[in-house]
C-alpha positions as a Python dict, from the first residue, in 0.01 Angstrom:
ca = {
    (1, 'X'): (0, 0, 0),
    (2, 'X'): (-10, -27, -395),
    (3, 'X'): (239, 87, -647),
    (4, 'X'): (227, 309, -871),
    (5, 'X'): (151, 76, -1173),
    (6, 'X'): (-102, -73, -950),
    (7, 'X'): (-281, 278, -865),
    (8, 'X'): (-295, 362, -1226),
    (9, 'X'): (-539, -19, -1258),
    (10, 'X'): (-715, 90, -957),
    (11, 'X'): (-833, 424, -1140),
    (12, 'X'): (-923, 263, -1474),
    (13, 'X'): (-1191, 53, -1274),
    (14, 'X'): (-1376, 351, -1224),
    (15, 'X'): (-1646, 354, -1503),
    (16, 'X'): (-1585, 591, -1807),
    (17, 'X'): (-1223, 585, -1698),
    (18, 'X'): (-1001, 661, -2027),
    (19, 'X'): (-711, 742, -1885),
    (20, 'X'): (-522, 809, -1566),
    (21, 'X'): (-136, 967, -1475),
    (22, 'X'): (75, 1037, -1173),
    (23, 'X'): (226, 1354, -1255),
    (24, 'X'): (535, 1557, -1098),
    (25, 'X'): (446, 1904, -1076),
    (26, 'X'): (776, 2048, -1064),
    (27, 'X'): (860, 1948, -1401),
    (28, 'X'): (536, 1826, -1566),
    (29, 'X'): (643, 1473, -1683),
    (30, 'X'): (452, 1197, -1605),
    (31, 'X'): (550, 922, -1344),
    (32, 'X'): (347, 622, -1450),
    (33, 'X'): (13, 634, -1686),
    (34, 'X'): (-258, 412, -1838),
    (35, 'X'): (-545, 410, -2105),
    (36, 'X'): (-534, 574, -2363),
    (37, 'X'): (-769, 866, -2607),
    (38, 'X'): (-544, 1158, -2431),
    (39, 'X'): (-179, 1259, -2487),
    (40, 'X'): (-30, 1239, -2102),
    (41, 'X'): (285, 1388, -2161),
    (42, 'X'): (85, 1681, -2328),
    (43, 'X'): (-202, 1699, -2067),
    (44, 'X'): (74, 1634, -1786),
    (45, 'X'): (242, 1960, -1842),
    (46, 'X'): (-89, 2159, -1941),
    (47, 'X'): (-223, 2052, -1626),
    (48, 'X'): (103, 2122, -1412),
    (49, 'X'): (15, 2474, -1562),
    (50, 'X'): (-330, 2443, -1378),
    (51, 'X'): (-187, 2355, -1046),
    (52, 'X'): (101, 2608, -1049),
    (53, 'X'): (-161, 2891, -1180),
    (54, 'X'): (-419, 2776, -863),
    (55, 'X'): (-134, 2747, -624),
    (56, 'X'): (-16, 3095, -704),
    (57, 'X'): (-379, 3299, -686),
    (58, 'X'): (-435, 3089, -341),
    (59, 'X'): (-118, 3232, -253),
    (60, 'X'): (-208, 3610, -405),
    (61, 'X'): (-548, 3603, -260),
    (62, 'X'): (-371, 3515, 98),
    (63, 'X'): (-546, 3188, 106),
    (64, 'X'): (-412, 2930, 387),
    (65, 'X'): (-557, 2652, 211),
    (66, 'X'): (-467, 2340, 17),
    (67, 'X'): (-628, 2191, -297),
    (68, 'X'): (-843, 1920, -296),
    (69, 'X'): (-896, 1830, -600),
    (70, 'X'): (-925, 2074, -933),
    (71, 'X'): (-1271, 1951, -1190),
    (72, 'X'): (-1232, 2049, -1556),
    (73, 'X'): (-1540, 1978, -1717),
    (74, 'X'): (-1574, 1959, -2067),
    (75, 'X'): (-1856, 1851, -2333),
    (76, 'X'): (-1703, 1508, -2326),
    (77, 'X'): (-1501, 1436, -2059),
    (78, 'X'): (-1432, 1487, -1702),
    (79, 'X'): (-1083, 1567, -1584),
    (80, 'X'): (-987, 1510, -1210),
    (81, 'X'): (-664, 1663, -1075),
    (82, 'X'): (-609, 1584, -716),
    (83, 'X'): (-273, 1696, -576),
    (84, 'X'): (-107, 1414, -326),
    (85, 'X'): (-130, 1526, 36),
    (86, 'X'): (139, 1317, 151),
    (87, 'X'): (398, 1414, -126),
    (88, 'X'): (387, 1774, -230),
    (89, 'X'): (509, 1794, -551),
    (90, 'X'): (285, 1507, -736),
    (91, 'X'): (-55, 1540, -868),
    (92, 'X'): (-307, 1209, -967),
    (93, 'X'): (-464, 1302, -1293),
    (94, 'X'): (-785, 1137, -1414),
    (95, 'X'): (-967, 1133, -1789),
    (96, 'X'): (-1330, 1013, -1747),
    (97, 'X'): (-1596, 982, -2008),
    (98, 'X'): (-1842, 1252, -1914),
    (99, 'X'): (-2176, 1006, -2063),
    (100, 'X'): (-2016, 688, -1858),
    (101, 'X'): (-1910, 819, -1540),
    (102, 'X'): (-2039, 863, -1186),
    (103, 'X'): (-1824, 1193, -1131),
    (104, 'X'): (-1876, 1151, -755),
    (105, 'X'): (-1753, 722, -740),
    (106, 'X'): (-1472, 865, -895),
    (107, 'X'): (-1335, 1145, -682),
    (108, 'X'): (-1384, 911, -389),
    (109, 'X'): (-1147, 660, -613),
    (110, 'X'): (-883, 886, -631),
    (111, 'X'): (-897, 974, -218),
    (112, 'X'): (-894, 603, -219),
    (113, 'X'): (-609, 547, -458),
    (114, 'X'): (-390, 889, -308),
    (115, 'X'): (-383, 727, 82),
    (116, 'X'): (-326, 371, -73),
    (117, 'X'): (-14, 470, -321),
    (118, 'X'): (370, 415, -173),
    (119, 'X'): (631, 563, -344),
}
């Protein structure tokens, strides 16, 4: 089991990482972070936005589903958002490098790093 401090290093060994967060979704602020080339309190409650906005169309379009993770592509980057299975409420947010990443390595990082974290 890793901590959160410790889950933030595991992400940032994925290559092209810039930046990673553990994010309440209730509020938006962040829980722990790392790296650095975005603002995470910004991009923390943006993204909350995102989550809240899926959850509620799921529920609108009568959807018994969960998210698995949300992609954001952008000319740059890549931005993972994978909501925690095991504690609603929390969301692991990841900032890769779009021209230094393996997009797939590092969705399968943070599976890895969501069954691994303790909190």
């Amino acid at each position: 089991m890793a901590t959160i401090k410790q889950s933030m290093e595991e992400l940032m060994t994925c290559d092209g990482a810039l930046c990673a967060a553990l994010v309440d979704s209730v509020s938006g602020m962040v829980l722990g972070s790392i790296g650095s080339g975005v603002d995470m309190e910004i991009a923390a409650a943006g993204n909350t936005e995102v989550v809240r906005a899926k959850v509620k169309t799921m529920r609108d379009l009568g959807l018994n589903d969960t998210i698995e993770d949300i992609l954001i592509t952008l000319g740059k980057h890549y931005h993972i958002i994978r909501p925690m299975a095991r504690k609603e409420g929390l969301f692991i947010y990841l900032v890769l490098d779009k021209a230094k990443s393996n997009l797939a390595l590092a969705r399968r990082k943070t599976v890895d790093v969501e069954k691994e974290l303790t909190l």
